[in-house]
Backbone as JSON Lines, residues from 0, in Angstrom:
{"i":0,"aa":"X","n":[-11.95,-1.59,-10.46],"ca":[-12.85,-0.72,-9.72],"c":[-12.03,0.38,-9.04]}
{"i":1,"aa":"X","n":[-12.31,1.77,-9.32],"ca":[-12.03,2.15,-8.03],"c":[-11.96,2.94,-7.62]}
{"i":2,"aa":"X","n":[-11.43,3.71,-6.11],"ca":[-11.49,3.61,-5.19],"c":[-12.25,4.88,-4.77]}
{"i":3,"aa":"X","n":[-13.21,5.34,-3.83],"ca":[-13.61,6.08,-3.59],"c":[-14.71,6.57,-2.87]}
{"i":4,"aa":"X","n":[-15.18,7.44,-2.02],"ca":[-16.56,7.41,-1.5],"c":[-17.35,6.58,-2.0]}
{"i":5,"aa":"X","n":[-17.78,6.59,-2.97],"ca":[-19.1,5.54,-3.47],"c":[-18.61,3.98,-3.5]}
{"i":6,"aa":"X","n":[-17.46,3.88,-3.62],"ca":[-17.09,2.34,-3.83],"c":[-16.74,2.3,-2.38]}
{"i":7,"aa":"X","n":[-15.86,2.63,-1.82],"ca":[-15.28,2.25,-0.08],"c":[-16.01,2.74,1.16]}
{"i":8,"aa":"X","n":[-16.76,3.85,0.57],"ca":[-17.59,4.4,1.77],"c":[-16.76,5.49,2.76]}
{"i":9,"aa":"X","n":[-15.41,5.84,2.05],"ca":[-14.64,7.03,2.63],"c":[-13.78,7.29,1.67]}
{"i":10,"aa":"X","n":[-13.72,8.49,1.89],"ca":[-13.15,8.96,0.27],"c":[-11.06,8.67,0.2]}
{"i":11,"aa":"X","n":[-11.38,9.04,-1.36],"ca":[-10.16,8.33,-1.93],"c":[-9.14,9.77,-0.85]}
{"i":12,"aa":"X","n":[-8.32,9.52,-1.25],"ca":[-6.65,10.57,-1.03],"c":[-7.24,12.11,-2.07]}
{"i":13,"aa":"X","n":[-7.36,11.11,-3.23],"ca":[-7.62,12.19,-4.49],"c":[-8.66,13.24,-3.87]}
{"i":14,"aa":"X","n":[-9.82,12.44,-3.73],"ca":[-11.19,13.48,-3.45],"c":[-11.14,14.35,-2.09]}
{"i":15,"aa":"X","n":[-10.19,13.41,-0.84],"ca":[-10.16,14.79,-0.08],"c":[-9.05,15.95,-0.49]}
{"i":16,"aa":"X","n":[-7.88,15.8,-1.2],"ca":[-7.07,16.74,-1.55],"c":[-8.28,17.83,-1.96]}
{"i":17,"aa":"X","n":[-8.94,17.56,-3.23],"ca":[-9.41,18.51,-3.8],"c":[-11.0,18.87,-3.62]}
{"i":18,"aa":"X","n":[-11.12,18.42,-2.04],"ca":[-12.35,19.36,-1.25],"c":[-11.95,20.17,-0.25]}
{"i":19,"aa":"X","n":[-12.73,21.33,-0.43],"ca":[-12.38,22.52,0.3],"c":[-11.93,22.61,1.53]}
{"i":20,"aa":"X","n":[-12.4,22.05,2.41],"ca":[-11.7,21.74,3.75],"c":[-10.43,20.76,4.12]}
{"i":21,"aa":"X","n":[-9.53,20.62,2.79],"ca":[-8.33,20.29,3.05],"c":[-7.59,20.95,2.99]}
{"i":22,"aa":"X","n":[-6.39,20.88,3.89],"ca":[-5.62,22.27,4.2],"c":[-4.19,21.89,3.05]}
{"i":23,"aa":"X","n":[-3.48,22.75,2.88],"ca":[-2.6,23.06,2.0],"c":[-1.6,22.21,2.68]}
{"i":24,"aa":"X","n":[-0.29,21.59,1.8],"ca":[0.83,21.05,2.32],"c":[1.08,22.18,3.06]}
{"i":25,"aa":"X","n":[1.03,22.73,2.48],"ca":[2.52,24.09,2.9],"c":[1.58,24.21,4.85]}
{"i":26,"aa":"X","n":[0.51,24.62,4.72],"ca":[-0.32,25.0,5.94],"c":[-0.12,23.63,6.8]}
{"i":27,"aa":"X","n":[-0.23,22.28,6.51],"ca":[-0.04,21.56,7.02],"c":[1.49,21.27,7.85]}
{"i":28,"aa":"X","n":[2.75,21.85,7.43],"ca":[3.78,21.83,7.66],"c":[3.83,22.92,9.06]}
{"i":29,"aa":"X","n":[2.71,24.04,9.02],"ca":[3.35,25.26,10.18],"c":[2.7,25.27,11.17]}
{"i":30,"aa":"X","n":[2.08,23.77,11.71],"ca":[1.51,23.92,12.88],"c":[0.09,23.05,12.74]}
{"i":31,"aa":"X","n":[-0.43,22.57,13.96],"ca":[-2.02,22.08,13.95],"c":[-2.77,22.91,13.33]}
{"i":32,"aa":"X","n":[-3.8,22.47,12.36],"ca":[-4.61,22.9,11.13],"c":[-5.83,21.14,11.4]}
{"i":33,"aa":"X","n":[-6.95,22.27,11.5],"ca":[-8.05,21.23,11.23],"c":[-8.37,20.46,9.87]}
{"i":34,"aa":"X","n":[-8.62,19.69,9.67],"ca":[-8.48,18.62,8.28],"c":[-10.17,18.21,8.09]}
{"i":35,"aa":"X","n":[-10.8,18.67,7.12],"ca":[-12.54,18.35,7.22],"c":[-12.2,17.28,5.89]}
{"i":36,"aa":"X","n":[-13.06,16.4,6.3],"ca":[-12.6,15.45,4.95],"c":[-14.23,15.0,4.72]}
{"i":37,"aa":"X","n":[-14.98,16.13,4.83],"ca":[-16.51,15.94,4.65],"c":[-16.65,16.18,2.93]}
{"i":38,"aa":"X","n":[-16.47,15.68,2.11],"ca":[-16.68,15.73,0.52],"c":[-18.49,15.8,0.18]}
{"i":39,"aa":"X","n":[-19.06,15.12,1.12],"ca":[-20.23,15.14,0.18],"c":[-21.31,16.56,0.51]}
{"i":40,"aa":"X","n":[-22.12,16.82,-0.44],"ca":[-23.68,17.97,-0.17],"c":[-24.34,17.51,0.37]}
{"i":41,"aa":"X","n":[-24.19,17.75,1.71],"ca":[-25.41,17.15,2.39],"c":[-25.96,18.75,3.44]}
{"i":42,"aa":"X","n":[-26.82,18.44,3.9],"ca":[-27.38,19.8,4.99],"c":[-27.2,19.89,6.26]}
{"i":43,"aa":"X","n":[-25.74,20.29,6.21],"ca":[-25.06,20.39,7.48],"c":[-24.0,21.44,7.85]}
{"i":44,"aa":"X","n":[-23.72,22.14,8.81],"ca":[-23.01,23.14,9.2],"c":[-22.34,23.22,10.42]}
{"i":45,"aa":"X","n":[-22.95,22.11,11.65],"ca":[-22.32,22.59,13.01],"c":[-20.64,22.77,13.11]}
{"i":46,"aa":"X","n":[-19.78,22.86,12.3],"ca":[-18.48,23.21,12.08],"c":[-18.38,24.19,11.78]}
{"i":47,"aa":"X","n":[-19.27,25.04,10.98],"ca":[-19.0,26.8,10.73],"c":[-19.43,27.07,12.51]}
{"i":48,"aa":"X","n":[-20.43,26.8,12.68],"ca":[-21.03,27.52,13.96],"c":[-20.19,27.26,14.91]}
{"i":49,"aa":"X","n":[-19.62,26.16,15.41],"ca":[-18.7,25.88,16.69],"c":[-17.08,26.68,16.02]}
{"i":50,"aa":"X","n":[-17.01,27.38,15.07],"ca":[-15.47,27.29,14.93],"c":[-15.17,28.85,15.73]}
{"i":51,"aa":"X","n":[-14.76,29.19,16.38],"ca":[-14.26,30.36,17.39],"c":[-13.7,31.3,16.57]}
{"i":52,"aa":"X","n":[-13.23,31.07,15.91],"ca":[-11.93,31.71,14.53],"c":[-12.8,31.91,13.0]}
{"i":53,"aa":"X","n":[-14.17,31.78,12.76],"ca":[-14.65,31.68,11.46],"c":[-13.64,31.59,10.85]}
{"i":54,"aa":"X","n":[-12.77,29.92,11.38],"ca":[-12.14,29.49,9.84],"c":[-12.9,28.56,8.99]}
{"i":55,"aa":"X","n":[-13.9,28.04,9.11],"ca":[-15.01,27.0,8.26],"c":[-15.84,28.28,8.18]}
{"i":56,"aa":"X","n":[-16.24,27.94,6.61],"ca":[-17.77,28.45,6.26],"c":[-18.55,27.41,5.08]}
{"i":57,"aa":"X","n":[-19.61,27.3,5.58],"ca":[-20.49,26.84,4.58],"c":[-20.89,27.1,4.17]}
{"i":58,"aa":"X","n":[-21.84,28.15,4.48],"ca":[-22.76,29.16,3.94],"c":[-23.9,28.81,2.9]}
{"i":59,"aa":"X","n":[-24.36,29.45,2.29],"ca":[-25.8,28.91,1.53],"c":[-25.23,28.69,0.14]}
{"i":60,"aa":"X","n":[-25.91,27.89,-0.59],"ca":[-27.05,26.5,0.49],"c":[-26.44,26.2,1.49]}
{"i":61,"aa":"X","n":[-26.93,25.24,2.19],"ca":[-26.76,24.65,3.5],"c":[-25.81,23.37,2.97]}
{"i":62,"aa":"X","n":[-25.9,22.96,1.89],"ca":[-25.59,21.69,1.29],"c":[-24.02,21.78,1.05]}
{"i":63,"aa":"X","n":[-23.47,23.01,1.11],"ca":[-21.87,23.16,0.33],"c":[-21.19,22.36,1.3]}
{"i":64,"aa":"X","n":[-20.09,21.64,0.71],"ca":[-19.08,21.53,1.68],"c":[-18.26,22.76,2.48]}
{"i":65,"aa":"X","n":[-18.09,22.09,3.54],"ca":[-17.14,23.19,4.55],"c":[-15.83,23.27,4.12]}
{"i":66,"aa":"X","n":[-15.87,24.62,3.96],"ca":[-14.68,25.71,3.18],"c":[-13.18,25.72,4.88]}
{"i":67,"aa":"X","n":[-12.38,25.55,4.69],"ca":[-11.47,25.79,5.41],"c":[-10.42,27.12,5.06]}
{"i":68,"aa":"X","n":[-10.66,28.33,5.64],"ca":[-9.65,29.25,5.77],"c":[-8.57,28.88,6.69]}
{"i":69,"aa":"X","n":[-7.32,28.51,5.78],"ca":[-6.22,28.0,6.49],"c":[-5.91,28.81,7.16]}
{"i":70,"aa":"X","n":[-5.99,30.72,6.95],"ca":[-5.3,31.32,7.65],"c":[-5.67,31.73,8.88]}
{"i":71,"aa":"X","n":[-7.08,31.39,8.92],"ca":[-7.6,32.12,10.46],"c":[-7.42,30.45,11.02]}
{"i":72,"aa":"X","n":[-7.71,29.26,10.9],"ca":[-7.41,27.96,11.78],"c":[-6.56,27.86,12.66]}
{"i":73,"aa":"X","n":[-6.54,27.96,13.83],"ca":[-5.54,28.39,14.74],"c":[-5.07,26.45,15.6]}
{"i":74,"aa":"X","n":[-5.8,25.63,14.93],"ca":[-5.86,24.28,15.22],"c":[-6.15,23.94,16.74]}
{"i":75,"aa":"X","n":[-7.7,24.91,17.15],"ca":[-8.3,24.44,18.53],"c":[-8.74,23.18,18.65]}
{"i":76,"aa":"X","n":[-9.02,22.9,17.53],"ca":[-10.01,21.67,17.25],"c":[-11.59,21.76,18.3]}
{"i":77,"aa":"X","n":[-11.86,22.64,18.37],"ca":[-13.24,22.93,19.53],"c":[-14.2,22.22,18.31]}
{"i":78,"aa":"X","n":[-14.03,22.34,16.46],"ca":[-15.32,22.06,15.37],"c":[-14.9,20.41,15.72]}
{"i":79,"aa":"X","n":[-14.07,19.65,16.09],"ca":[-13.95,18.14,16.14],"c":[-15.03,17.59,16.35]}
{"i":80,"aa":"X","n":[-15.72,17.73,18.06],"ca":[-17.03,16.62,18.57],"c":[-17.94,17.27,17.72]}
{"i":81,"aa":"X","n":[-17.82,18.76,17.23],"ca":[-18.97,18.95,16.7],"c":[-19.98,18.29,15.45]}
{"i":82,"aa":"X","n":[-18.61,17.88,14.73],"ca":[-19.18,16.97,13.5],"c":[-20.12,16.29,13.88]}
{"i":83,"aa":"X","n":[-21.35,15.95,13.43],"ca":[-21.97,14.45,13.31],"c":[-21.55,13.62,12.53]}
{"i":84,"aa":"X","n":[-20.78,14.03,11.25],"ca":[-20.3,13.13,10.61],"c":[-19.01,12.1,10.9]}
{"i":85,"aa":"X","n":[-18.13,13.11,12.51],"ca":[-16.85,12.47,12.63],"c":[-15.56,12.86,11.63]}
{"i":86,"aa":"X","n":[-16.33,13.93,10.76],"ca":[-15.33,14.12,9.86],"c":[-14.15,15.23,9.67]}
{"i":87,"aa":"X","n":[-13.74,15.67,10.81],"ca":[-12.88,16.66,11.22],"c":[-11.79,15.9,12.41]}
{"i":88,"aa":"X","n":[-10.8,16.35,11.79],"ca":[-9.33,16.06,12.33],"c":[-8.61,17.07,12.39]}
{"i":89,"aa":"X","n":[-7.37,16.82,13.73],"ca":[-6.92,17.84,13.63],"c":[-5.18,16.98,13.65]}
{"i":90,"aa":"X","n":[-4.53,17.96,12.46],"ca":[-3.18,17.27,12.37],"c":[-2.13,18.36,12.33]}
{"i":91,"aa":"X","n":[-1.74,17.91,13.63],"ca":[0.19,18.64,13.5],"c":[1.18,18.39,13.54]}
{"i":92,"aa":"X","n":[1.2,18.63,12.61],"ca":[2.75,17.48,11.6],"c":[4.31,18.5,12.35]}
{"i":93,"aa":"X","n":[4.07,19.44,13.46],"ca":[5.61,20.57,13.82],"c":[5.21,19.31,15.5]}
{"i":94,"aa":"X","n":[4.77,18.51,15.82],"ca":[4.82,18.3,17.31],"c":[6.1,17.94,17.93]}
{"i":95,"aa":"X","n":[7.07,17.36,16.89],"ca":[8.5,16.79,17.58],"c":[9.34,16.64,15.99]}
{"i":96,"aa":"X","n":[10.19,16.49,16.18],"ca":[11.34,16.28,15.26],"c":[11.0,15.27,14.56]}
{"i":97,"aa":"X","n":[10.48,13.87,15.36],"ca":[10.21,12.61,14.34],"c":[8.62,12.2,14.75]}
{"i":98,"aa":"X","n":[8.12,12.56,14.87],"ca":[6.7,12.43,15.4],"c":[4.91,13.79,15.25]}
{"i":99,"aa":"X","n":[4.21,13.28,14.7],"ca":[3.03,14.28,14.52],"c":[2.17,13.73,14.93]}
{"i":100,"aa":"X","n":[1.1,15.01,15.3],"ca":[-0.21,14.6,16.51],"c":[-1.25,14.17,15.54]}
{"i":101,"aa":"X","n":[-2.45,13.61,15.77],"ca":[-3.65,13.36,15.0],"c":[-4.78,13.63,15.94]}
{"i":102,"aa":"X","n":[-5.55,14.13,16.39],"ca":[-6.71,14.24,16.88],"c":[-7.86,13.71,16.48]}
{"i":103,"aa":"X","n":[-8.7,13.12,16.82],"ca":[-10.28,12.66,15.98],"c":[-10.94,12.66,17.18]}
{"i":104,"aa":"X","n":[-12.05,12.29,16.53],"ca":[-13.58,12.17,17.71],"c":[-13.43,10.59,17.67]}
{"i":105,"aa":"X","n":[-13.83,10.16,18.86],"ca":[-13.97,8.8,19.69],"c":[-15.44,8.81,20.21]}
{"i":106,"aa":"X","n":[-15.93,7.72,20.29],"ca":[-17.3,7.13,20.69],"c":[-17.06,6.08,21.41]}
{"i":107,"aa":"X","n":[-16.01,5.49,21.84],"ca":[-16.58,3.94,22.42],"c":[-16.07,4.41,23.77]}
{"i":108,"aa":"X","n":[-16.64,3.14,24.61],"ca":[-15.93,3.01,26.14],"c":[-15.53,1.76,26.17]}
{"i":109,"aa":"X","n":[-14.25,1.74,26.99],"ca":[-13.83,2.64,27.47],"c":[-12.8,3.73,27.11]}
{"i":110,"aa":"X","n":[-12.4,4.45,27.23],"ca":[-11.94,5.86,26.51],"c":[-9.94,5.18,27.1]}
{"i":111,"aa":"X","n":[-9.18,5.08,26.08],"ca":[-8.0,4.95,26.54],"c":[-7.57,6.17,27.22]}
{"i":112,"aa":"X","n":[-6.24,5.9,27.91],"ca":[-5.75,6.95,29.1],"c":[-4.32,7.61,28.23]}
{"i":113,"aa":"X","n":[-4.07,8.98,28.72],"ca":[-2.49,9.36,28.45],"c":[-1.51,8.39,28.7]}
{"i":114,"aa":"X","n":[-0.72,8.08,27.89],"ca":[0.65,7.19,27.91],"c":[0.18,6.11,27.29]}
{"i":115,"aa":"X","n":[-1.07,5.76,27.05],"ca":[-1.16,4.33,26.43],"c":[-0.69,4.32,25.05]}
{"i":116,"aa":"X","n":[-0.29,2.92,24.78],"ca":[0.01,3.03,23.2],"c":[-1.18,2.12,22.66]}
{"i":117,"aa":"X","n":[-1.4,2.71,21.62],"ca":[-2.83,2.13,20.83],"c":[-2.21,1.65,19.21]}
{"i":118,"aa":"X","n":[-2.98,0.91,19.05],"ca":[-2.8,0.7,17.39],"c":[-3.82,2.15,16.58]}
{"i":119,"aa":"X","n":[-3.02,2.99,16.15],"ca":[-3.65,3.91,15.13],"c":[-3.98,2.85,14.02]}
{"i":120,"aa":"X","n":[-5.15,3.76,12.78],"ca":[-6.0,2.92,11.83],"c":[-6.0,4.06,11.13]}
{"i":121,"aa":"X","n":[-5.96,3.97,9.68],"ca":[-6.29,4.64,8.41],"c":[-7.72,4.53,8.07]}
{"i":122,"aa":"X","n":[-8.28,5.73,7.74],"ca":[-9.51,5.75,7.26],"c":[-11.08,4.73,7.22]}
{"i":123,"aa":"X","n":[-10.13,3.46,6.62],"ca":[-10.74,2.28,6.64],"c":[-11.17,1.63,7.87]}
{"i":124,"aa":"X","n":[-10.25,1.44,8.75],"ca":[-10.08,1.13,10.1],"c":[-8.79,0.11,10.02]}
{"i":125,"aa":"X","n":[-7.91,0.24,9.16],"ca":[-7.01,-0.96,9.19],"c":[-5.71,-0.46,9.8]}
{"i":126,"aa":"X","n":[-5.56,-1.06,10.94],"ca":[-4.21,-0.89,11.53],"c":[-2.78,-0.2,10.43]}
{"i":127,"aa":"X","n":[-2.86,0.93,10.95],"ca":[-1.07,1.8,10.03],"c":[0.04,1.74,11.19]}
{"i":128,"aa":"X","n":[-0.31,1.82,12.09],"ca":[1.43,1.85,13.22],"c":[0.76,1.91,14.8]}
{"i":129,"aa":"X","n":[1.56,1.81,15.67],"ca":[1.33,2.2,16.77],"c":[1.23,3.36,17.27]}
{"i":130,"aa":"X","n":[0.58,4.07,18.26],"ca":[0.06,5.43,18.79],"c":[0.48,5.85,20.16]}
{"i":131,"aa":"X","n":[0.95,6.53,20.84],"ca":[0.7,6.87,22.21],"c":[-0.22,8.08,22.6]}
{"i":132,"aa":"X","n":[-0.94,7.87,23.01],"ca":[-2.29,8.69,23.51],"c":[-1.6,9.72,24.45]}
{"i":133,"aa":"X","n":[-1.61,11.17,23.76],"ca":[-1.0,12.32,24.62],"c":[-1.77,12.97,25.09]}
{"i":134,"aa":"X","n":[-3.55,12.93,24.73],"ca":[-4.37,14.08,25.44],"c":[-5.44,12.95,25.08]}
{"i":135,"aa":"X","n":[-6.68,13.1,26.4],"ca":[-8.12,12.71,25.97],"c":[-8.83,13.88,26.81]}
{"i":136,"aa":"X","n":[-10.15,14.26,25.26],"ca":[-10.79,15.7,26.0],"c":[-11.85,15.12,25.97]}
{"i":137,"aa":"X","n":[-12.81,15.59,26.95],"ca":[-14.23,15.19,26.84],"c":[-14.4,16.42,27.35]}
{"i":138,"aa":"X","n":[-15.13,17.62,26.94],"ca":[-16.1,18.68,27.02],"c":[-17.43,17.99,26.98]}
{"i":139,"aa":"X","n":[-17.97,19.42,27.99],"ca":[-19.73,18.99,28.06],"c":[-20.4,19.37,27.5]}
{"i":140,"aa":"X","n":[-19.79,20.62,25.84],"ca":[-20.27,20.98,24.75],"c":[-20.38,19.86,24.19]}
{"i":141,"aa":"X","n":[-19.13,19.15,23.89],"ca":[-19.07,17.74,22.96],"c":[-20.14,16.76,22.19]}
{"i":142,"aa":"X","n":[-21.39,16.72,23.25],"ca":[-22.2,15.64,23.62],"c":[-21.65,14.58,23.48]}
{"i":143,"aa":"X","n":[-20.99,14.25,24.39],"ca":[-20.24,12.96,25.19],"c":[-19.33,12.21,23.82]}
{"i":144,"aa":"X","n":[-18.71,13.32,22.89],"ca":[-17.9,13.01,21.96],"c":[-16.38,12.92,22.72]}
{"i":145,"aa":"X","n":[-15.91,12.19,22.89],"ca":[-14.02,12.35,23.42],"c":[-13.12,12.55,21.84]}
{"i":146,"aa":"X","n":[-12.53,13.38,22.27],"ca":[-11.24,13.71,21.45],"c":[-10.24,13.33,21.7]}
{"i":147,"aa":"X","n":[-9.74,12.35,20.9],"ca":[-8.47,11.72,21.43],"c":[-6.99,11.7,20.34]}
{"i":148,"aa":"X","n":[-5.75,12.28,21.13],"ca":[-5.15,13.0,20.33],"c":[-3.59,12.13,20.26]}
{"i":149,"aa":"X","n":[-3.12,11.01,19.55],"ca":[-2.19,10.7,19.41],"c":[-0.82,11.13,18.53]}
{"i":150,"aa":"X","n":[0.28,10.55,19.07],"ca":[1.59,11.0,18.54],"c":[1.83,9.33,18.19]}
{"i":151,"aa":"X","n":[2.28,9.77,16.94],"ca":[2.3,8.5,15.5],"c":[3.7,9.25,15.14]}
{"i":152,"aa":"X","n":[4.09,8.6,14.07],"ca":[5.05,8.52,13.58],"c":[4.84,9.51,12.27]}
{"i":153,"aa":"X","n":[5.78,10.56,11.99],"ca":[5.41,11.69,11.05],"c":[5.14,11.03,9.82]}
{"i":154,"aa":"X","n":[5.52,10.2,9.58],"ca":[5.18,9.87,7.88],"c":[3.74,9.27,7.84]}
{"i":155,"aa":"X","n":[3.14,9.31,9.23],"ca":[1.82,8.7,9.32],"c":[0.57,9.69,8.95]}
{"i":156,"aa":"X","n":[1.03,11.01,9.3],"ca":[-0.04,12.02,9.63],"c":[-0.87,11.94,8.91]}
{"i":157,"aa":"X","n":[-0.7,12.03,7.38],"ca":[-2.19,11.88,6.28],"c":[-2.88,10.92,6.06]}
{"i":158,"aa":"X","n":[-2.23,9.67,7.22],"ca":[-3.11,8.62,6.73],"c":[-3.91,7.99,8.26]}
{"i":159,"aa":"X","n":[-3.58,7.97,9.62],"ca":[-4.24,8.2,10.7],"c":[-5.5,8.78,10.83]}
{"i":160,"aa":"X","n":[-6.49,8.03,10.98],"ca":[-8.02,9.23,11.45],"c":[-8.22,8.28,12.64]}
{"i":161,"aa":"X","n":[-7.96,7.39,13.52],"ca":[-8.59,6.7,14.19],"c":[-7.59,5.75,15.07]}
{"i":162,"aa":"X","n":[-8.58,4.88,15.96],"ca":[-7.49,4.21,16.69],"c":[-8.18,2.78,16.83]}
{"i":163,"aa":"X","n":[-7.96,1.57,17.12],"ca":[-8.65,0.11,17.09],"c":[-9.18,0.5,18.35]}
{"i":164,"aa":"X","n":[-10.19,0.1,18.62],"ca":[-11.34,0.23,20.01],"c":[-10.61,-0.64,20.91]}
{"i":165,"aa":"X","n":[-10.27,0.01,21.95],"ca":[-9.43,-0.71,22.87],"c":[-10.27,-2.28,23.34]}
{"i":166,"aa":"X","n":[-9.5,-3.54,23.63],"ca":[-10.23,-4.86,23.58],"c":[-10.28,-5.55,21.98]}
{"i":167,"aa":"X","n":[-9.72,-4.82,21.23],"ca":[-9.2,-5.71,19.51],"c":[-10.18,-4.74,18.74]}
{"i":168,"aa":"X","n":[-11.28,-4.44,18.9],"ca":[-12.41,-4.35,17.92],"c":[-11.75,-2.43,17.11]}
{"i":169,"aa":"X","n":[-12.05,-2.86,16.06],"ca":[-11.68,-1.73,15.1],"c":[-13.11,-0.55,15.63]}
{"i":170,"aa":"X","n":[-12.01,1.0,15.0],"ca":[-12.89,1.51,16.03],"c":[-12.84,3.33,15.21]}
């Protein structure tokens, strides 16, 4: 069998490389760059509309996936809470010599604090390494989405979207 949106319920490596809102190695190397790993047609846009920089476009239909212009992405991550899907990350692989940031949207409470170390999770939700929590944003655009932005270990960056829900529960 295998592996892929329809079989795992989050897409393979393969299928986000080659949807539009994945950013280029090379772009990925020069700084925070938002990461949309939204593959499917569905009728949705609040990521073109929240992006400050028209670096996402969807445009018509309503159904396309969100297009990422690497060059205007200035890696605010302001399109993050906007997802409903959860499916925007923001990754910067320049944060330290041996270490890169991951950003995602968070839903649970309680919301971990700066300095904590968390178990980061791959896609699936299965524990990849340990995390230290360098920023938590909660905007009152968000709708009570927190953005929570850990420093992992660089060889982690493409595979990090998440963190175990603090209290054990995958998250």
């Amino acid at each position: 069998m295998s592996e892929g949106l329809t079989v795992n319920g989050y897409g393979s490596k393969e299928e986000l490389e080659r949807s539009p809102g994945f950013p280029s190695e090379k772009r990925l190397r020069e700084g925070p760059v938002a990461v949309i790993e939204c593959i499917q047609e569905i009728p949705c846009n609040p990521c073109e509309a929240a992006c400050p920089h028209e670096a996402i476009v969807v445009g018509l239909p309503i159904t396309n996936p969100p297009q990422l212009d690497e060059a205007k992405c200035i890696g605010c991550g302001v399109c993050i809470p906007r997802c409903p899907g959860l499916a925007i990350f923001l990754v910067d692989a320049t944060y330290s010599e041996d270490r890169a940031t991951v950003a995602f949207p968070y839903e649970y409470l309680p919301l971990p604090k700066v300095g904590q170390t968390v178990t980061a999770v791959n896609r699936a939700g299965e524990p990849v390494c340990e995390g230290e929590v360098v920023k938590v944003a909660t905007a009152k655009n968000s709708d009570r989405t927190a953005v929570i932005t850990l420093a992992i270990p660089k060889e982690h960056a493409e595979v990090v979207r998440g963190m175990m829900r603090l209290g054990g529960h995958r998250g």
